[in-house]
C-alpha positions as CSV (number, residue, x, y, z in Angstrom):
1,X,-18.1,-14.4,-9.4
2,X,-14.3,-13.7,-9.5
3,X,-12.0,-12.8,-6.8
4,X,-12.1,-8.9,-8.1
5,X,-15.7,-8.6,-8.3
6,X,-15.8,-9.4,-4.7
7,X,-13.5,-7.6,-3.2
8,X,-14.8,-4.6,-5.1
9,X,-18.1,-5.3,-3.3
10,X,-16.6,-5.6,-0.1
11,X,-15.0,-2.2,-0.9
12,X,-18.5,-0.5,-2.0
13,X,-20.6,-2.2,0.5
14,X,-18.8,-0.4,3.3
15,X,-19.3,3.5,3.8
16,X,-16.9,5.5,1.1
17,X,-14.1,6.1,2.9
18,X,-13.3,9.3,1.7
19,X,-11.4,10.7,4.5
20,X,-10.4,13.7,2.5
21,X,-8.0,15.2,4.8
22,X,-6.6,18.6,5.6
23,X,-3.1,18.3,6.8
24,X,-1.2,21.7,8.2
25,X,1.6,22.5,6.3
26,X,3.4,24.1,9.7
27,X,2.3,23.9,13.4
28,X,-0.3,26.3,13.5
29,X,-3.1,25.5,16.0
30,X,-1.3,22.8,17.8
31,X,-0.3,23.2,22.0
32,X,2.1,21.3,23.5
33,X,0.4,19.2,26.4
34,X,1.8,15.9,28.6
35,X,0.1,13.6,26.1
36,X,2.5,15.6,23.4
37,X,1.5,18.3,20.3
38,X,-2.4,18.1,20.0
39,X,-4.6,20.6,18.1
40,X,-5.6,23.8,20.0
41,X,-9.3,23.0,20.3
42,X,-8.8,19.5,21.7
43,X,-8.7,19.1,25.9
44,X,-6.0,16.6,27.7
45,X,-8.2,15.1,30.6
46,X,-7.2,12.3,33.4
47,X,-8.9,9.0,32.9
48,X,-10.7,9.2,36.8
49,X,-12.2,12.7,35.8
50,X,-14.4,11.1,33.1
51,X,-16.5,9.2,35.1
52,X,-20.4,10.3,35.1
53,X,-22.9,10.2,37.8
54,X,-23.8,6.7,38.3
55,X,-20.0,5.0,38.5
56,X,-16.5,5.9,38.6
57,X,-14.6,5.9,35.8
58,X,-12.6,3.0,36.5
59,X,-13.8,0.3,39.0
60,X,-11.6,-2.9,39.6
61,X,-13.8,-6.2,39.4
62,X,-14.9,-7.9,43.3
63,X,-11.8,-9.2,45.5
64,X,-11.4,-12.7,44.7
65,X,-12.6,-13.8,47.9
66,X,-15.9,-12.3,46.6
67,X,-16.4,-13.7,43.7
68,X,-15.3,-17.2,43.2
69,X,-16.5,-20.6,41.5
70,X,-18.7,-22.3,43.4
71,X,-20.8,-19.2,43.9
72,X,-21.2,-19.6,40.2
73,X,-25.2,-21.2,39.0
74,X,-26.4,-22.4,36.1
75,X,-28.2,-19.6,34.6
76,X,-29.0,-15.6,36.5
77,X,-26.6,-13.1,35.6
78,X,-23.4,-12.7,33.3
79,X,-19.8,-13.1,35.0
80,X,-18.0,-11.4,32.6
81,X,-14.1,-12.4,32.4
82,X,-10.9,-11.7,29.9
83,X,-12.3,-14.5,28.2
84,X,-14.8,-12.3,26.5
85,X,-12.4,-9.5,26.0
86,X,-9.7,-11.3,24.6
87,X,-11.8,-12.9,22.6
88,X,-14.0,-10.2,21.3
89,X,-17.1,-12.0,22.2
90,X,-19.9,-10.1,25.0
91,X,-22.3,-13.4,24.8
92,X,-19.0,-16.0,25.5
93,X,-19.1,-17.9,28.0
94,X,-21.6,-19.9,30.5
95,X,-20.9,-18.3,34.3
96,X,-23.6,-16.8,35.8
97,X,-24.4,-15.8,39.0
98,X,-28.1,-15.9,41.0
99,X,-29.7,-12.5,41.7
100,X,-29.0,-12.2,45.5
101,X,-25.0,-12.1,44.4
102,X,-25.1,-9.9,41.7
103,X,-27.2,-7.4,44.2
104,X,-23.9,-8.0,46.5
105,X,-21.7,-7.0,43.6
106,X,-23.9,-4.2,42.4
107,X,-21.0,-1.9,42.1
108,X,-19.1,-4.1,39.4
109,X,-22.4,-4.3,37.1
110,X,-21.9,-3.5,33.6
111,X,-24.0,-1.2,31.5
112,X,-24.1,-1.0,27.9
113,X,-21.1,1.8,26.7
114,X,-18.9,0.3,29.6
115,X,-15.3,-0.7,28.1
116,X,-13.9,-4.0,29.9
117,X,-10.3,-4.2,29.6
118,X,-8.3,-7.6,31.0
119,X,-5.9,-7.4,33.1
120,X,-4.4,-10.5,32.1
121,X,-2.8,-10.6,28.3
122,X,-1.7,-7.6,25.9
123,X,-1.8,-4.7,26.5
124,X,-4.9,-2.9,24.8
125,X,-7.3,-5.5,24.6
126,X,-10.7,-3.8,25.3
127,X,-14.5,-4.7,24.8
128,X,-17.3,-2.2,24.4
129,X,-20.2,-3.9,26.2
130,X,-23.5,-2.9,23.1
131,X,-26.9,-2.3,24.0
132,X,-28.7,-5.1,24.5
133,X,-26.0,-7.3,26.3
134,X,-26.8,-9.4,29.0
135,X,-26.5,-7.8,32.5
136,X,-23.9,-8.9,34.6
137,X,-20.8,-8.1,36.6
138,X,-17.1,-7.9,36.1
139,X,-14.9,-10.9,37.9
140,X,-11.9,-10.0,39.6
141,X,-9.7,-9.8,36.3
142,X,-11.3,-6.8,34.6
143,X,-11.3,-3.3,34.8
144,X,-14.4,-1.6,34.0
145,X,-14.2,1.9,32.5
146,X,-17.6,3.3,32.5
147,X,-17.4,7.3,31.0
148,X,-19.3,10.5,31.0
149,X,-20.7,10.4,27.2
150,X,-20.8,14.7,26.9
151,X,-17.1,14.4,27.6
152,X,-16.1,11.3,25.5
153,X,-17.8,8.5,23.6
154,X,-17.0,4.8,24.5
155,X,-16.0,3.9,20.9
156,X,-13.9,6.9,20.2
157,X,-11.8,5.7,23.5
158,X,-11.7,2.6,22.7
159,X,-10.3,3.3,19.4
160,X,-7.4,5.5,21.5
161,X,-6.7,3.1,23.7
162,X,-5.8,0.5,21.4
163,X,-3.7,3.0,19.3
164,X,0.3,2.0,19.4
165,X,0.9,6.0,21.2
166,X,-1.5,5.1,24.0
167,X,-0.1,1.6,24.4
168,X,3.6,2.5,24.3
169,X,3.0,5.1,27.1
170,X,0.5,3.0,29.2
171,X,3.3,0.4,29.0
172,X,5.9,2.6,30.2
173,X,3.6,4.0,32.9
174,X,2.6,0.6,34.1
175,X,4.6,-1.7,37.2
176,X,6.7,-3.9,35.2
177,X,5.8,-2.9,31.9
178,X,3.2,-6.2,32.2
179,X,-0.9,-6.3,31.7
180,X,-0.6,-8.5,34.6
181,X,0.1,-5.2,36.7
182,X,-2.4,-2.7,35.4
183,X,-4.7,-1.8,38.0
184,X,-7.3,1.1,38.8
185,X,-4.5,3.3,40.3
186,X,-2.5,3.0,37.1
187,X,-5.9,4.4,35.1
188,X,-7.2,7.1,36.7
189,X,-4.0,9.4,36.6
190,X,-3.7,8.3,33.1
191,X,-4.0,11.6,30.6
192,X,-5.3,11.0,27.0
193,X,-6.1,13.9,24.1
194,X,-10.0,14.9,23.9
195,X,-11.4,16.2,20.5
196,X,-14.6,17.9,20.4
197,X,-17.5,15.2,20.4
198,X,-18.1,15.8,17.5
199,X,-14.8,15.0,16.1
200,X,-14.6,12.1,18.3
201,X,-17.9,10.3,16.3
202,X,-16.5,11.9,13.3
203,X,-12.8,9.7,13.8
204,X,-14.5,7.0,15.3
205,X,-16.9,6.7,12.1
206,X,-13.7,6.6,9.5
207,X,-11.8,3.9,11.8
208,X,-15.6,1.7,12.1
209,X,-15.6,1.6,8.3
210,X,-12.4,0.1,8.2
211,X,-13.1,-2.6,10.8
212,X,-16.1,-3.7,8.7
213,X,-14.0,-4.0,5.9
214,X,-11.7,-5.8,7.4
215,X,-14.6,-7.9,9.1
216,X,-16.1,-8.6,4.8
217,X,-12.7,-9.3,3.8
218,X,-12.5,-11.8,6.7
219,X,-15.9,-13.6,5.8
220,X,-14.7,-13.5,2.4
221,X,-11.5,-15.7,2.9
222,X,-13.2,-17.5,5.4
223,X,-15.6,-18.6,2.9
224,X,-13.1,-19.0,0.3
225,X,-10.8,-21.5,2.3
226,X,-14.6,-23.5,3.0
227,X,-15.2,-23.8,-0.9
228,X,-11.4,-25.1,-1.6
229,X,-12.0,-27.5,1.2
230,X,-14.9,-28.8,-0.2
231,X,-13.9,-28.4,-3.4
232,X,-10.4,-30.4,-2.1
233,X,-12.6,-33.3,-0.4
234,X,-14.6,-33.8,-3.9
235,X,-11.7,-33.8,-6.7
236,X,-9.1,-35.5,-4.2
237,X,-11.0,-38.9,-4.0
238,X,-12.8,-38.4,-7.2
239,X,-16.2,-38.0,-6.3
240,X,-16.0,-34.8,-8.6
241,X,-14.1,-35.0,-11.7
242,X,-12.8,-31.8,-14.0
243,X,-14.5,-31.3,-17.4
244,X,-12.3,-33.9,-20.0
245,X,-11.9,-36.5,-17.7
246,X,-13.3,-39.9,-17.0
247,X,-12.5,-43.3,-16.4
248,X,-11.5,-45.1,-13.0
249,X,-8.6,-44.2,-10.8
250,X,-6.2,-46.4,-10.4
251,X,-5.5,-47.7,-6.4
252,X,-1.7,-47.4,-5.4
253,X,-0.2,-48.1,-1.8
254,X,1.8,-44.8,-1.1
255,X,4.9,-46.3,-0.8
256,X,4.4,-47.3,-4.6
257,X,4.2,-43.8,-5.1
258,X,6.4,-41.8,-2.5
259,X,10.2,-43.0,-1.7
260,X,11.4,-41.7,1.4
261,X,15.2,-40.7,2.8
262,X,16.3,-39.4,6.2
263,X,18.1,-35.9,5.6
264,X,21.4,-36.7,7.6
265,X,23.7,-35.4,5.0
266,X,21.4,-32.2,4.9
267,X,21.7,-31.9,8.7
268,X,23.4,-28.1,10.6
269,X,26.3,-28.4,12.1
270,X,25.0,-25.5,14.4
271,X,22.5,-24.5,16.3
272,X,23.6,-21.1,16.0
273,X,20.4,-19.6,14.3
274,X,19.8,-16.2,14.0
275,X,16.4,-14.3,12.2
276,X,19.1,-12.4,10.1
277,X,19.8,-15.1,7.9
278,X,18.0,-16.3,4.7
279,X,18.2,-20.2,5.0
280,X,15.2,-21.8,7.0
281,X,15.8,-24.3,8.9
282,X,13.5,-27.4,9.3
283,X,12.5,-29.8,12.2
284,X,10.1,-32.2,12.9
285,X,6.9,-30.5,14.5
286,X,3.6,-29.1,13.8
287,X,5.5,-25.7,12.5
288,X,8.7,-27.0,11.4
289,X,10.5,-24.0,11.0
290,X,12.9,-24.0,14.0
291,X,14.8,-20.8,13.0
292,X,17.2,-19.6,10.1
293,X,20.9,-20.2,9.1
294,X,23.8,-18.8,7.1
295,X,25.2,-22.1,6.6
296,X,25.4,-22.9,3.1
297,X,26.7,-26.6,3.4
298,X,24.7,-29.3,2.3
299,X,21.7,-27.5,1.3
300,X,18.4,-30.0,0.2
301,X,17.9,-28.6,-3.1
302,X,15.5,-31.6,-4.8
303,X,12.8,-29.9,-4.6
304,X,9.3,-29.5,-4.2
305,X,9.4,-32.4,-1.3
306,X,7.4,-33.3,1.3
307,X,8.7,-33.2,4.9
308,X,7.2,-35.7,6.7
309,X,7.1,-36.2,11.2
310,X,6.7,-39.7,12.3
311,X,5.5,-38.5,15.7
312,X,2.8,-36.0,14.8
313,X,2.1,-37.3,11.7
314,X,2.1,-33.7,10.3
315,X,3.5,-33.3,7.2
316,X,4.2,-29.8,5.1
317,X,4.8,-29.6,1.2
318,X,8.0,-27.7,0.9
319,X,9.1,-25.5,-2.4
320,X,12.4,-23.7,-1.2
321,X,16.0,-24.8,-0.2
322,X,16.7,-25.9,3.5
323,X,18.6,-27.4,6.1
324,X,17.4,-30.1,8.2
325,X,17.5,-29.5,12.7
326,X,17.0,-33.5,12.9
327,X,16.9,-36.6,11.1
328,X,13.8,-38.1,12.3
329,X,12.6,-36.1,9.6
330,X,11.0,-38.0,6.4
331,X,11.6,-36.5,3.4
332,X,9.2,-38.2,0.7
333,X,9.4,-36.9,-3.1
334,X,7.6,-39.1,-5.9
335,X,8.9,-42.1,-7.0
336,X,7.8,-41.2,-11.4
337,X,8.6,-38.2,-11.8
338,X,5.3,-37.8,-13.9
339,X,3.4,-37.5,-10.3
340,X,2.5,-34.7,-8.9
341,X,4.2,-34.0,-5.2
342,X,1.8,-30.9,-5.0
343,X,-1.0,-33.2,-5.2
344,X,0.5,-36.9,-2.9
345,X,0.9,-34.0,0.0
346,X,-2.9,-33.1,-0.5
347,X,-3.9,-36.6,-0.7
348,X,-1.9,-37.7,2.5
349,X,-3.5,-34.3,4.0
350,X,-6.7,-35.8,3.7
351,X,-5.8,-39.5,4.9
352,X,-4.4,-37.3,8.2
353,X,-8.1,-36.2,8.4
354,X,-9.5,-39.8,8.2
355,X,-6.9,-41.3,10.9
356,X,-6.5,-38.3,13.4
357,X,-7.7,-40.5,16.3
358,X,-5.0,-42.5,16.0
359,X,-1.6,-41.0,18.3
360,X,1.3,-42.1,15.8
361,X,1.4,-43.7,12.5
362,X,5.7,-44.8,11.3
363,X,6.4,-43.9,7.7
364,X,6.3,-47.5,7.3
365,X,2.8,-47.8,8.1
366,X,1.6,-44.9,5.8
367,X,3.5,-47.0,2.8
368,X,1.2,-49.6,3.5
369,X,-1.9,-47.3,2.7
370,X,-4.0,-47.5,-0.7
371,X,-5.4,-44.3,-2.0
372,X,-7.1,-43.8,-5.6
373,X,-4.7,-42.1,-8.1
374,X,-5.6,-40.3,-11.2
375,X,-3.3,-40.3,-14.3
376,X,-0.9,-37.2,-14.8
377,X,-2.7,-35.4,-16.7
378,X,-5.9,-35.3,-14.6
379,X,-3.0,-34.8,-11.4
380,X,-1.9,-31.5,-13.4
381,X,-5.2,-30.1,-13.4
382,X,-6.6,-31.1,-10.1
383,X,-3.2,-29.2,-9.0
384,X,-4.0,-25.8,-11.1
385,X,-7.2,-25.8,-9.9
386,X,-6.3,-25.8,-6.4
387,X,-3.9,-23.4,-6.9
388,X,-6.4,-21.0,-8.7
389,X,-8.2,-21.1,-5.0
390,X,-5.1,-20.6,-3.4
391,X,-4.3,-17.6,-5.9
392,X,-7.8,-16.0,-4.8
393,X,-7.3,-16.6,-1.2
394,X,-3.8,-14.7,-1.3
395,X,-5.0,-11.9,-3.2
396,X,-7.6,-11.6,-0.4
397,X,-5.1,-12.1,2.3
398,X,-3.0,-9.5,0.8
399,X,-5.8,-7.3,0.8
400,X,-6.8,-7.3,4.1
401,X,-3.1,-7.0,5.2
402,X,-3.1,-3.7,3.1
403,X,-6.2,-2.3,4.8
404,X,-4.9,-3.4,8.4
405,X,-1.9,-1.4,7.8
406,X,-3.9,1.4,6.4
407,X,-6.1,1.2,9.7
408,X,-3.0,1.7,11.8
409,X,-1.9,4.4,10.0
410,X,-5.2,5.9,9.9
411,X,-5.2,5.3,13.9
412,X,-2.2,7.3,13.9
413,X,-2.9,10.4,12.3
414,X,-6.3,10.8,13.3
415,X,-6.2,9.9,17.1
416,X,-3.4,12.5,18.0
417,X,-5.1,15.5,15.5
418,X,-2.3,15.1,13.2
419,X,-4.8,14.8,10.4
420,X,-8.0,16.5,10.5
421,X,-11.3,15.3,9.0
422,X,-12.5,18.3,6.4
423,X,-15.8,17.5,7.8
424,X,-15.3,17.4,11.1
425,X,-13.5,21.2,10.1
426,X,-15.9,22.2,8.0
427,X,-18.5,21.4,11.7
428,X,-16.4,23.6,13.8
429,X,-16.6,26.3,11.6
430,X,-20.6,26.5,10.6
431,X,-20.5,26.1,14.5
432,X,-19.0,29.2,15.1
């Protein structure tokens, strides 16, 4: 099945987002509130008045003194921390806490529909707690927001409070500017913009269809980048050979096939780099893009080449024009130029792999390595293979960048009743 084919049942396997919207022309039916221009029929309510019978609506996790480590047992009930919240994960992590403790900390329990948000981090990093979920209690670095569901529904304010409007003015609002300073004093005077309930499940519907998209187009890749890794560990050592070829590989020591210079006449004069300028700079490292220059001296133009660090034995197979930050660098391009560079760097990728326990491997060392080579001709198609993968995995990427931005767009006309749902309209009115 091709890359289109999928992607077009990702698109049809999630509900039809068909968010046929009714945009006013002119600002009819909009009030001017402290949150900003809502509609008319939406409310502006303080975070503390939300709260329903049982809890507050915001409750700060035990004083640390309350709550600490060795009080911790091998198995009772859930401590949950920002670990889960950042992550995303309710069932993370392994603290627990026995039954007499958690009756102790009664008040920081957490219900299913309670929204945990760290006060360590980024700003706007929530977690809904689900049915089902493992009772617990908050640890001193949560807030727990536990809300009156006839006045507002736990996904519809999660959704608003991750928006960039709410973030931006929560930022502004808090000590410092700094997660690190959010507390339940911060919260409760904190005003957001109410639609009708039924508006809320109607927006928070159309922003849950795109998160499951975006959640199939994430299995997708993921599973795309597993079957070129296979598909890499097979036709790299020639355990799996294309249609039209056969024979034995022939065994070379890499530094028959690679030849290796230090880039001192590519080297900047500067360290002056600024994210305005167009020419990357390299230096040895796991990410070996330091930063970017104008400097147009001495530019490495012998390309493709493979940039090679003695110290992390990380290497990165490099198609564009540079300058080099320092010459401990290795720069290693084929010795016949009938080899493929594209497909040495994916070869010493996968001797990496077989050595990683090792600290730190010289240049010199790697020369002395003997790896199984096919003829050019077999190298060429072993190449356009892997790049057919990498073609499908970009196209997905792409895709799922596309739908993230239309998620935040969609965020930001729905959640502050700039753009009404026809449905959610068309409810109000057969209400009435």
């Amino acid at each position: 099945m091709g890359v289109s084919s999928e992607v077009t049942e990702v698109q049809e396997s999630s509900i039809n987002l068909d968010l046929q919207m009714d945009k006013p022309s002119e600002p009819v039916g909009y009030k001017q509130t402290e949150v900003g221009t809502i509609p008319e029929d939406w409310d502006c309510s303080r975070i503390g008045a939300l709260g329903s019978n049982h809890a507050p609506a915001v409750k700060a996790g035990p004083f640390g003194s309350s709550l600490t480590k060795d009080q911790y047992v091998s198995d009772g009930f859930k401590v949950y921390g920002q670990e889960q919240v950042i992550r995303g994960d309710y069932l993370y992590g392994d603290y627990f806490i026995s039954a007499k403790k958690f009756r102790e900390l009664e008040s920081c329990a957490v219900r299913p529909g309670d929204i945990l948000l760290s006060l360590v981090g980024t700003i706007g990093k929530l977690l809904e707690i689900p049915k089902g979920a493992p009772p617990g209690v908050i640890n001193p670095r949560l807030l727990r927001i536990s809300l009156d569901r006839q006045q507002v529904l736990p996904r519809f304010f999660k959704y608003l409070f991750e928006s960039a409007q709410v973030q931006a003015r929560l930022e502004r609002q808090a000590q410092g500017g700094t997660m690190g300073v959010l507390n339940a004093g911060v919260l409760r005077p904190f005003s957001i913009p109410l639609p009708p309930l039924f508006e809320q499940h109607a927006i928070a519907t159309a922003l849950s269809d795109m998160d499951a998209l975006l959640d199939s187009l994430d299995r997708l890749i993921a599973k795309k980048r597993d079957l070129k890794q296979a598909a890499m560990q097979q036709l790299l050592t020639g355990q799996t050979r294309l249609p039209g070829f056969e024979g034995e590989w022939e065994v070379k020591r890499l530094g028959e096939l690679l030849s290796y210079e230090q880039p001192t006449e590519y080297l900047v004069s500067s360290s002056d780099y600024c994210d305005s300028n167009d020419l990357p700079v390299l230096t040895a490292g796991k990410t070996f893009i330091l930063g970017f220059t104008g400097e147009s001296h001495g530019i490495y133009t012998k390309l493709p080449v493979i940039i090679f660090d003695d110290f992390t034995t990380a290497s990165r197979y490099v198609t564009f024009r540079f300058k080099a930050k320092s010459s401990a660098m290795k720069l290693l391009t084929p010795q016949n130029t009938s080899d493929n560079c594209r497909l040495l760097y994916e070869i010493m990728q996968q001797i990496d792999l077989q050595i990683s326990e090792h600290k730190r491997h010289w240049i010199s060392e790697y020369q002395k390595l003997e790896v199984r080579f096919p003829g050019s001709e077999e190298q060429t198609a072993i190449v356009s293979a892997l790049s057919d993968m990498d073609n499908e995995i970009s196209v997905l990427e792409l895709r799922q960048k596309k739908t993230s931005a239309l998620k935040q767009a969609m965020m930001q006309e729905l959640l502050t009743g700039r753009t009404r749902l026809i449905t959610t309209i068309a409810s109000s009115e057969s209400a009435e």
